[in-house]
Rosetta silent file (secondary structure, phi, psi, omega in degrees, C-alpha in Angstrom):
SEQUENCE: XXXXXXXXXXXXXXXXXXXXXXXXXXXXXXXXXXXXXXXXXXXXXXXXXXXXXXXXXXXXXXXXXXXXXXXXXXXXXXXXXXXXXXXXXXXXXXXXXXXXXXXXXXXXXXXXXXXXXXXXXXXXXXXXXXXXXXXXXXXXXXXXXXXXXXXXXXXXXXXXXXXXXXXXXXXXXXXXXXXXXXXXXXXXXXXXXXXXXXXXXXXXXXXXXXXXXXXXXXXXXXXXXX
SCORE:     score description
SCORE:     0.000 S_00000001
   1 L     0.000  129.785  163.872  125.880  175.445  144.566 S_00000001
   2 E  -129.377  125.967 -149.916  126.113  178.896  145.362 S_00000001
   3 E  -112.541  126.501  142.682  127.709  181.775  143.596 S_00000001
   4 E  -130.575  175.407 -164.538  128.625  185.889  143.924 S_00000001
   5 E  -143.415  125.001 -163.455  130.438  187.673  141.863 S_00000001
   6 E   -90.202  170.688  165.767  132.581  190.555  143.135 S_00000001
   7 L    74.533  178.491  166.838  134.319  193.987  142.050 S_00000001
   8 L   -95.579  -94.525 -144.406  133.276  196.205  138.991 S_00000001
   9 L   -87.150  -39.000  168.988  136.081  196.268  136.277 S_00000001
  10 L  -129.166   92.800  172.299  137.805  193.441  137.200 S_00000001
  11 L   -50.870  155.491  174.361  135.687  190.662  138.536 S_00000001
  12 E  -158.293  134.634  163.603  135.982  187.655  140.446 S_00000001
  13 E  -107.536  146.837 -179.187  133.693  184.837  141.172 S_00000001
  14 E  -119.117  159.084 -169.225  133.202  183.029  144.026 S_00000001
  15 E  -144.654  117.734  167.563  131.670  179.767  144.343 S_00000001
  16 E   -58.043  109.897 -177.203  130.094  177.705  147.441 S_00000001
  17 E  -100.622  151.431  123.158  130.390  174.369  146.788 S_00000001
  18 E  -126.531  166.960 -152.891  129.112  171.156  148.642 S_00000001
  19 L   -36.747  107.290  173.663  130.416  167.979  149.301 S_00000001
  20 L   124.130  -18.625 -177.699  129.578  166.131  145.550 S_00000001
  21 L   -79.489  134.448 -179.964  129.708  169.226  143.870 S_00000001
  22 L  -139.088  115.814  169.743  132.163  170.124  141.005 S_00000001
  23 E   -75.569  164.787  153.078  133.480  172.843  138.142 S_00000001
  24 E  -135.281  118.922 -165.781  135.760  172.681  135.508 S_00000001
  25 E  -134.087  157.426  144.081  137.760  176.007  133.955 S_00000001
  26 E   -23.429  121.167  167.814  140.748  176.220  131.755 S_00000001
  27 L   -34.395  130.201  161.084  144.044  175.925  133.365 S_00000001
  28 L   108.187   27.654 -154.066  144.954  179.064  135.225 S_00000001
  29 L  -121.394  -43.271 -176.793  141.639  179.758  135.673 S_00000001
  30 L   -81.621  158.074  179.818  141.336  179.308  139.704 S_00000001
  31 L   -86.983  -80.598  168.720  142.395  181.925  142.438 S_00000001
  32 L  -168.070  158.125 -166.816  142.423  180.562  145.525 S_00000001
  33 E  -139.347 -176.874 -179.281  140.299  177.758  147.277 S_00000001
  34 L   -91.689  165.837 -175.969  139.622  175.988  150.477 S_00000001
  35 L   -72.030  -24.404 -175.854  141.725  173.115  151.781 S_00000001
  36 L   -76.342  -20.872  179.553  138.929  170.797  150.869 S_00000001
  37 E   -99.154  153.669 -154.831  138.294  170.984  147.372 S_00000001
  38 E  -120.171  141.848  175.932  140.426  168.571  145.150 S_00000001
  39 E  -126.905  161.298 -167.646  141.441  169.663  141.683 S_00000001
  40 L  -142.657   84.932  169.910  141.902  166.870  138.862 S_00000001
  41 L   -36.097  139.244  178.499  143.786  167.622  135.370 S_00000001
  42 E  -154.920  150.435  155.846  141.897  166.291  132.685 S_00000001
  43 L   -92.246   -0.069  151.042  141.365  166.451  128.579 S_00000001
  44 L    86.995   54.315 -155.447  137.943  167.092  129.325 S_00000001
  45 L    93.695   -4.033  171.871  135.960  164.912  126.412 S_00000001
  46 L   107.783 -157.633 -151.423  138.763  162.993  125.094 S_00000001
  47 L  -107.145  -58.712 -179.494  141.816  164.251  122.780 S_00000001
  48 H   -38.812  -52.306 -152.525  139.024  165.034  119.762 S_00000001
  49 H  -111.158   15.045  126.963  137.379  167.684  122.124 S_00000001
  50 H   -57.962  -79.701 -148.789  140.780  169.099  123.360 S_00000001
  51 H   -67.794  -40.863 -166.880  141.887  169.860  120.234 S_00000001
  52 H   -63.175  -63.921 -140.345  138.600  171.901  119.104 S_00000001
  53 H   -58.105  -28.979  140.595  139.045  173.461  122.561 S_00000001
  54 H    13.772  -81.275 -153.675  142.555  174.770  121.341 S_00000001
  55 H   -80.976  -31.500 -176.659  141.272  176.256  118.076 S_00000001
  56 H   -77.378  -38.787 -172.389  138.200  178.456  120.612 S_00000001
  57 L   116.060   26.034  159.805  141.252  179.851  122.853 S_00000001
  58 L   -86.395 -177.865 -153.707  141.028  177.192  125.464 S_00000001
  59 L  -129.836  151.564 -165.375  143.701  175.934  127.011 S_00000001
  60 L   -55.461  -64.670  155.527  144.371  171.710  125.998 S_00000001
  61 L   -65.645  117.459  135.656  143.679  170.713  129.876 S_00000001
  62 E   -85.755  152.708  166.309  141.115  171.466  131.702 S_00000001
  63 E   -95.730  138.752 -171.539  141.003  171.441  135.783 S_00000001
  64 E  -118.703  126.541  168.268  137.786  169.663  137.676 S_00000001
  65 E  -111.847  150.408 -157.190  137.547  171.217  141.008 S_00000001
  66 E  -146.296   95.294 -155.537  135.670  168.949  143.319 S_00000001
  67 E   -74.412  137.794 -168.501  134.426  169.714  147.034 S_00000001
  68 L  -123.386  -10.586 -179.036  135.727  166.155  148.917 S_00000001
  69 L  -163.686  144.392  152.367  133.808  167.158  152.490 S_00000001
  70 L    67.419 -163.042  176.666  131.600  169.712  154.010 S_00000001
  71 E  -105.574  119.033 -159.200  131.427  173.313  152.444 S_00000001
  72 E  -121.504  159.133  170.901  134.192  174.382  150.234 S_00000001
  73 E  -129.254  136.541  162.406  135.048  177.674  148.637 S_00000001
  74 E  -150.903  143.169 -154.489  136.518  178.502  145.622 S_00000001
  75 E  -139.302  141.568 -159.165  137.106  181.649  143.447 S_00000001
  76 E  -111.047   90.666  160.284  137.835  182.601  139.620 S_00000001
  77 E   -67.751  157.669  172.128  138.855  186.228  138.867 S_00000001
  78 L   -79.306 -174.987 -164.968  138.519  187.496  135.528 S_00000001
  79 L  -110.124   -5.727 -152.657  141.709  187.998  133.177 S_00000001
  80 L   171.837  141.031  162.852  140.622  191.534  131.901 S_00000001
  81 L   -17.180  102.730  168.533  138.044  194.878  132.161 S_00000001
  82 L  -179.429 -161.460  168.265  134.907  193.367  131.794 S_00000001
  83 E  -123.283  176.560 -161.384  132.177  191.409  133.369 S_00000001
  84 E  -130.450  109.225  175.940  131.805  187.768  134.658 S_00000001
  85 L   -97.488   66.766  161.994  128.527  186.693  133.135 S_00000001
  86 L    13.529  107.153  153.525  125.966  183.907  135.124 S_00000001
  87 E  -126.044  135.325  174.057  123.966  181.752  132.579 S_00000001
  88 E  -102.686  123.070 -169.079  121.945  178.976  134.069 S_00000001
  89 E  -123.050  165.930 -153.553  120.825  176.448  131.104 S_00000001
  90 E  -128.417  -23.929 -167.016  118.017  174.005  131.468 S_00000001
  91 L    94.481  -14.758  156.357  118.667  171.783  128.021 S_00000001
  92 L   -76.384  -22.733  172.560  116.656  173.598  125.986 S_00000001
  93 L   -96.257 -168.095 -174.383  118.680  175.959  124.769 S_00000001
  94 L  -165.153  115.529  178.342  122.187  175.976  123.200 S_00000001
  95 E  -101.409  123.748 -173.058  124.345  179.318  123.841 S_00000001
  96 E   -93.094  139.522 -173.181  127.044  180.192  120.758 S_00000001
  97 E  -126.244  135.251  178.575  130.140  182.400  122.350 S_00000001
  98 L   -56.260  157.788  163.381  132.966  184.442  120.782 S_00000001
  99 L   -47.641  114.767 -156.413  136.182  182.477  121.422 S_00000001
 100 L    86.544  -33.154  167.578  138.054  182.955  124.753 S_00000001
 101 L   -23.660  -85.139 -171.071  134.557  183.148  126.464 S_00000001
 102 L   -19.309  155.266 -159.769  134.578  180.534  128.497 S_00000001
 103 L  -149.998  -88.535 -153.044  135.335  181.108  132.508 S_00000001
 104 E  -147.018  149.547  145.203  133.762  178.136  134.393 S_00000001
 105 E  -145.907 -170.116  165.993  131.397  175.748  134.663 S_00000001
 106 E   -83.427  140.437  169.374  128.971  172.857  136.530 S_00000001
 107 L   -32.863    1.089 -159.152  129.900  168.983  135.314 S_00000001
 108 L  -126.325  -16.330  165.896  126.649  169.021  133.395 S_00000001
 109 L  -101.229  128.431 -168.781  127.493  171.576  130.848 S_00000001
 110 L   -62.167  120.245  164.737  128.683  171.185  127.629 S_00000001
 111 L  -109.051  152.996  141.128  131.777  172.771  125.767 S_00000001
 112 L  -154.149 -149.765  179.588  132.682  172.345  122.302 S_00000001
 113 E  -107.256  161.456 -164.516  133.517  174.010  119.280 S_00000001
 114 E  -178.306  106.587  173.902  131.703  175.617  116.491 S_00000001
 115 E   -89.619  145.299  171.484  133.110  176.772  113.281 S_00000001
 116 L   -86.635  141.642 -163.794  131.816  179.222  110.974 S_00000001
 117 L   -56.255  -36.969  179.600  131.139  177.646  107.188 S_00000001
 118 L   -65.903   94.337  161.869  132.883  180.305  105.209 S_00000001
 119 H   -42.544  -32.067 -179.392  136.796  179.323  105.573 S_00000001
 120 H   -73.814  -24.971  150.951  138.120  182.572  104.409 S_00000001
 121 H   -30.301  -59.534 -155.841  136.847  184.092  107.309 S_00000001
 122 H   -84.677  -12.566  179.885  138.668  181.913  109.203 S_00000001
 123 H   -90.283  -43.143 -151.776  142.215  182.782  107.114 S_00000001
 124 H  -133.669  -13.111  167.417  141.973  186.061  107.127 S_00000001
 125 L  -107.414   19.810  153.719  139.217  187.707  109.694 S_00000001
 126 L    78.439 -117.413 -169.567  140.673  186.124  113.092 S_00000001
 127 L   -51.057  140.947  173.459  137.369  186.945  115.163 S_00000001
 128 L   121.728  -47.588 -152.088  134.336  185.359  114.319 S_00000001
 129 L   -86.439  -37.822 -163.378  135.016  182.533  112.254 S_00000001
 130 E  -100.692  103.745 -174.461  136.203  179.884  115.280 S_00000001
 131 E  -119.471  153.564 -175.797  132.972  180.330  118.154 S_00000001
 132 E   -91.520  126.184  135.513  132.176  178.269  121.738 S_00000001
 133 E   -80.717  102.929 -169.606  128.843  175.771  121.959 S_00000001
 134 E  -126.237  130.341 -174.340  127.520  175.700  125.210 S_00000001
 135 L  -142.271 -161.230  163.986  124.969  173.267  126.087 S_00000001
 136 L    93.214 -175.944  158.212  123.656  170.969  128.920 S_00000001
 137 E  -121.154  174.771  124.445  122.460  172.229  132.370 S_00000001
 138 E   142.569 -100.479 -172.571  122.998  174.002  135.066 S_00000001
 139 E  -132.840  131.036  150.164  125.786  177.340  135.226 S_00000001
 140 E  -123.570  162.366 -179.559  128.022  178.399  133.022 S_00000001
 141 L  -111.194  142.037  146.728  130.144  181.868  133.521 S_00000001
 142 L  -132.530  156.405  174.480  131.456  183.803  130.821 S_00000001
 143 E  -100.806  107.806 -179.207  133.892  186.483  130.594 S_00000001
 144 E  -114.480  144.143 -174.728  133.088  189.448  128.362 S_00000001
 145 L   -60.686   63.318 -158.494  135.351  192.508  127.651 S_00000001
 146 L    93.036 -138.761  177.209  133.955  195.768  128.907 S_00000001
 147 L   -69.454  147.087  159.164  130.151  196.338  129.441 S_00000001
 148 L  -114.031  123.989 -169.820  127.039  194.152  128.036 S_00000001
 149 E  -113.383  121.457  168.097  124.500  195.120  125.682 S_00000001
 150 E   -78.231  124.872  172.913  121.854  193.085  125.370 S_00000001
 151 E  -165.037  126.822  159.840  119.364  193.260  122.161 S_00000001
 152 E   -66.829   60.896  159.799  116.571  191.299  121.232 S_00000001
 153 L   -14.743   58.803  167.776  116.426  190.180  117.232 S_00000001
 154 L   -34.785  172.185 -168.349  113.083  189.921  116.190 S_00000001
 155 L   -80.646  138.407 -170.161  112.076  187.152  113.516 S_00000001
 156 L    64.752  -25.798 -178.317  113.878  188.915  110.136 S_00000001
 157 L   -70.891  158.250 -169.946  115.645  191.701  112.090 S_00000001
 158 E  -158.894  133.150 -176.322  119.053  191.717  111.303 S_00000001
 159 E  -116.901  165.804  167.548  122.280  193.563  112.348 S_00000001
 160 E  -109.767  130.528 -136.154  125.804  193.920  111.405 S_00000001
 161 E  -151.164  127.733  179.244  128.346  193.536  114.029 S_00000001
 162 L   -72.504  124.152  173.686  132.419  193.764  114.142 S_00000001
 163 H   -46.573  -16.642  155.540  132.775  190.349  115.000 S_00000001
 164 H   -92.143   19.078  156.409  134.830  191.229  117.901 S_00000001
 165 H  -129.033   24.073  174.362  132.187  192.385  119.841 S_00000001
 166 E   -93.547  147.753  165.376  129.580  189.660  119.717 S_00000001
 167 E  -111.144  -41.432  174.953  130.269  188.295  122.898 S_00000001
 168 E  -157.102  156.904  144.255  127.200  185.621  122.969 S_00000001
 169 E  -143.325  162.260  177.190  124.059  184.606  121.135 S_00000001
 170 E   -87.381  150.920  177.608  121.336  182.021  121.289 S_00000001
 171 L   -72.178   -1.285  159.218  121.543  179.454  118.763 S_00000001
 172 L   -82.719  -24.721  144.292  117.993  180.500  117.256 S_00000001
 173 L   -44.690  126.529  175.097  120.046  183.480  115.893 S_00000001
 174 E  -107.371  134.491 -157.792  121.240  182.943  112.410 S_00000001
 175 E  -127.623  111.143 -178.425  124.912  183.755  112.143 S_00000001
 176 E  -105.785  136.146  159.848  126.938  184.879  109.071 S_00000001
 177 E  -129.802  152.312  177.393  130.468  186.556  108.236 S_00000001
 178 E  -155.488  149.469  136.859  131.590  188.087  104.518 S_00000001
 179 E   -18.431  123.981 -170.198  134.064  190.187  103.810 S_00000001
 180 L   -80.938  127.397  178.765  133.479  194.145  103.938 S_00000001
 181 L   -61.485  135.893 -176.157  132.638  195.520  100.451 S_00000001
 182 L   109.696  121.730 -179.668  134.786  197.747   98.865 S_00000001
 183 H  -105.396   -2.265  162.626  138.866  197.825   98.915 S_00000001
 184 H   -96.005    1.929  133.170  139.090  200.983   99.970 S_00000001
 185 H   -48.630  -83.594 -164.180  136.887  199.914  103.100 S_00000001
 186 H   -54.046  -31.917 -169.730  139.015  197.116  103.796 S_00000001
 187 L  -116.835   29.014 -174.499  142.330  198.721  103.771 S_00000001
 188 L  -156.324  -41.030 -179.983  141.333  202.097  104.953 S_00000001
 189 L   -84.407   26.496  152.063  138.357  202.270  107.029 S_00000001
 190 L    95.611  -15.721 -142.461  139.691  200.805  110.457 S_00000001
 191 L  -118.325   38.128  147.042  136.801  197.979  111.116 S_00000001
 192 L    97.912 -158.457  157.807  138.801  194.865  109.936 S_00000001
 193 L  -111.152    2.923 -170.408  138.230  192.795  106.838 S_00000001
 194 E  -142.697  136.281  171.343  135.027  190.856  107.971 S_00000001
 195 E  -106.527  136.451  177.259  131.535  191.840  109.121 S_00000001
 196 E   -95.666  159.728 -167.705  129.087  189.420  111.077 S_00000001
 197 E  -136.985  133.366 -178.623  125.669  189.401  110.027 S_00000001
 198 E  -149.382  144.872 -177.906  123.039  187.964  113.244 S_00000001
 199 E  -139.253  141.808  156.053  119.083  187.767  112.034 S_00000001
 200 L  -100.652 -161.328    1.109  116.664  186.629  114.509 S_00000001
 201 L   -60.300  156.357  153.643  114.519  185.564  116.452 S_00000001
 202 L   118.824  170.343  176.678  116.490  185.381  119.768 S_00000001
 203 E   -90.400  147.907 -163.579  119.305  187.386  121.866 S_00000001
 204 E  -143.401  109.580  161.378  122.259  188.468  120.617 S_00000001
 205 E   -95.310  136.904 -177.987  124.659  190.104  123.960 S_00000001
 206 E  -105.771  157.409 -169.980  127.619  192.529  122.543 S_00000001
 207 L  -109.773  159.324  170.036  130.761  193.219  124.497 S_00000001
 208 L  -103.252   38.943 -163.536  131.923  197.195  124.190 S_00000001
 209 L  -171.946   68.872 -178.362  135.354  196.629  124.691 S_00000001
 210 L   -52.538  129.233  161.786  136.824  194.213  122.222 S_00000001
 211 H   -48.595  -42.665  170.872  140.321  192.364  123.763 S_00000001
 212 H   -44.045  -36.364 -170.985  141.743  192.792  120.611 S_00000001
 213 H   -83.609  -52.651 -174.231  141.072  196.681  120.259 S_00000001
 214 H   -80.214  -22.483  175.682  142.310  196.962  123.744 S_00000001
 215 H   -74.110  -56.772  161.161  145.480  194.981  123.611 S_00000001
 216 H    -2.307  -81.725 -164.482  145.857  196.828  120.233 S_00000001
 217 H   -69.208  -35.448  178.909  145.589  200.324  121.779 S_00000001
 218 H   -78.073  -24.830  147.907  147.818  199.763  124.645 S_00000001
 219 H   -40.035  -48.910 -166.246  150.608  198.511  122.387 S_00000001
 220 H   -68.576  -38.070 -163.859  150.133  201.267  119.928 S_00000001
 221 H   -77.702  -24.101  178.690  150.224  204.235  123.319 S_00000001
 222 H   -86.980  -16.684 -176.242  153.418  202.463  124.495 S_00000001
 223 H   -68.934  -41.518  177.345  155.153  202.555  121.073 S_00000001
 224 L   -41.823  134.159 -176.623  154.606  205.958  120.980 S_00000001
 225 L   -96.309  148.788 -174.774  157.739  208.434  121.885 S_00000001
 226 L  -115.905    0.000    0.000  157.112  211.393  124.703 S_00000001
């Protein structure tokens, strides 16, 4: 399999297939393709691992695209400003992903779900609480919301992070959310009701450009009268 990945701001990957080869994405998730590759509706893991995918911002169905002869093409744009991010996994690792993440991947990689332990998180800070497990081998893609920042977490360092801009971390990162101290913080200072807490060892990539923040602001600029 072979892969580029076009544009700046709004990306799109394309992917070389050959005969035997196969993805899977989210409905809605393909572009346009070659006459040769065959797509196949599926739940993707059974009904159990549908429903988790649901609760991450996946769509119920997934699509299996499948090259049936020869050398096929097929190509994924992103949905939004951002970048379309390449991870090739080997089985040793395990990557945890903000919600919505997910783009595409090879037959051999793993989705599932991956809740955070504190429920009130999950009632009342939205981002954060509900996260993607990605495992397995070969390529997975994800789609993150404006630029990527990168940072390396030494063993004990530890940051504080509006949960809608973790975009990814490795699963040797230990990952917390609480509630921002203070109620005149919470209702006044702008940054949400929940903070994530990441410790290391391991990488932790941040997105600059939360979807939320951005659907946000472009609601708020059209409500406005001129």
């Amino acid at each position: 399999m072979e892969f580029k990945i076009r544009g700046e701001s709004m990306q799109t990957l394309d992917v070389i297939l050959q005969k035997g080869d196969s993805l899977y994405t989210e409905g809605g998730g393909m572009g346009w393709m070659s006459t040769n590759i065959k797509m196949e509706t599926n739940t993707k893991g059974g009904v159990g691992k549908a429903f988790g995918r649901l609760l991450s911002g996946e769509s119920f169905f997934m699509n299996t695209y499948s090259c049936e002869d020869g050398q096929g093409m097929i190509s994924f744009p992103s949905e939004f400003p951002g970048k379309i991010v390449p991870i090739q996994l080997d089985g040793t690792k395990t990557i945890i992903a903000q919600k919505d993440a997910f783009m595409v991947a090879q037959e051999t990689v793993n989705l599932d779900i991956k809740f955070n332990k504190k429920l009130g998180a999950g009632f009342f800070g939205g981002e954060g609480f509900i996260l993607q497990k990605i495992s397995g081998t070969g390529y997975v893609f994800l789609e993150i919301c404006g630029d990527l920042i990168e940072i390396n977490l030494e063993e004990g360092q530890t940051l504080k992070i509006d949960p809608g801009h973790i975009a990814y971390f490795e699963d040797t990162v230990t990952y917390d959310i609480a509630a921002v101290k203070g109620v005149k913080n919470m209702l006044f200072g702008g940054e949400g009701l929940f903070l994530a807490t990441l410790s290391g060892p391991g990488k932790i990539c941040l997105q600059t450009m939360p979807i939320a923040k951005l659907a946000y602001k472009i609601s708020s600029t059209l409500g406005r009268k001129h």
